[in-house]
N, C-alpha and C positions, 0 to 999 in steps of 0.2 A: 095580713092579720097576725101572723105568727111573730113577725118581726114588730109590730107595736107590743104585741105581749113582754116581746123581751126587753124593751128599753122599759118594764116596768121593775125590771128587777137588777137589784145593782151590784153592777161591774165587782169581781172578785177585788180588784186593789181600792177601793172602796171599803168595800167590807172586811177588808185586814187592817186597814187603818182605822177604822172604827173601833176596832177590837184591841188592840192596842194599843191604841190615845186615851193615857191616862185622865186624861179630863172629857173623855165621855160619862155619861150618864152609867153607871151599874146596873137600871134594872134590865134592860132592854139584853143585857152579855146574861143575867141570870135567867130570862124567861126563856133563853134562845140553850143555853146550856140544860134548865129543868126538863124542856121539851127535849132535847134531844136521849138526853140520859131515859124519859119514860119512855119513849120509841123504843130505844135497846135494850132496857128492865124486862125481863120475862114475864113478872108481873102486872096485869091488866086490872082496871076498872070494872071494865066488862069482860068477861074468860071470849078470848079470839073463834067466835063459833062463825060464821059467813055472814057477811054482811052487817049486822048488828054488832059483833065483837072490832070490826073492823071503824068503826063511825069513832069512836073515843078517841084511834088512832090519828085517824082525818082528822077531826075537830080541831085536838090540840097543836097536830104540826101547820096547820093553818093558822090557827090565832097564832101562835108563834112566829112562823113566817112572815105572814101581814106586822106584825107589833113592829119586829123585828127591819124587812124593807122598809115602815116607815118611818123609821128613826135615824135607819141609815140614809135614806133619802132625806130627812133633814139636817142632821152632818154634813152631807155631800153641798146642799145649798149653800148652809153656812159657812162652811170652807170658803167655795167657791165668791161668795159676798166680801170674803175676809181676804182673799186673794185680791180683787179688783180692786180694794179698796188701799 
């Protein structure tokens, strides 16, 4: 079970290549960047009180994550089409 989880998230040289191939898409390196910067802002939505203050944290590094694996997941395919071919 553990191990299908992890072929859902992609390979670190993947995800450097993504991030540095000029002809990727822009939004996908800014939502992945905004998200990270509001994790480390001291700054909160919600003031970080248990549980409740902690959900805005979750939410956003999840949409982020998901956005983010599935754009690299379709990079990775494309390549991969582009390679065979």
């Amino acid at each position: 079970m553990y191990l299908d989880r992890m072929k859902k998230i992609p390979d670190l040289n993947t995800l450097y290549n993504f991030f540095v191939d000029k002809n990727t898409d822009w939004k996908p390196k800014l939502v992945s960047g905004l998200a990270l910067l509001y994790i480390l802002w001291p700054a909160d939505l919600i003031p970080d009180i248990p549980i409740f203050g902690w959900a805005d944290d979750a939410t956003i590094t999840f949409l982020a994550g998901w956005y983010l694996a599935h754009k690299v997941k379709q990079y990775k395919k494309h390549h991969a089409q582009k390679e065979s071919n």
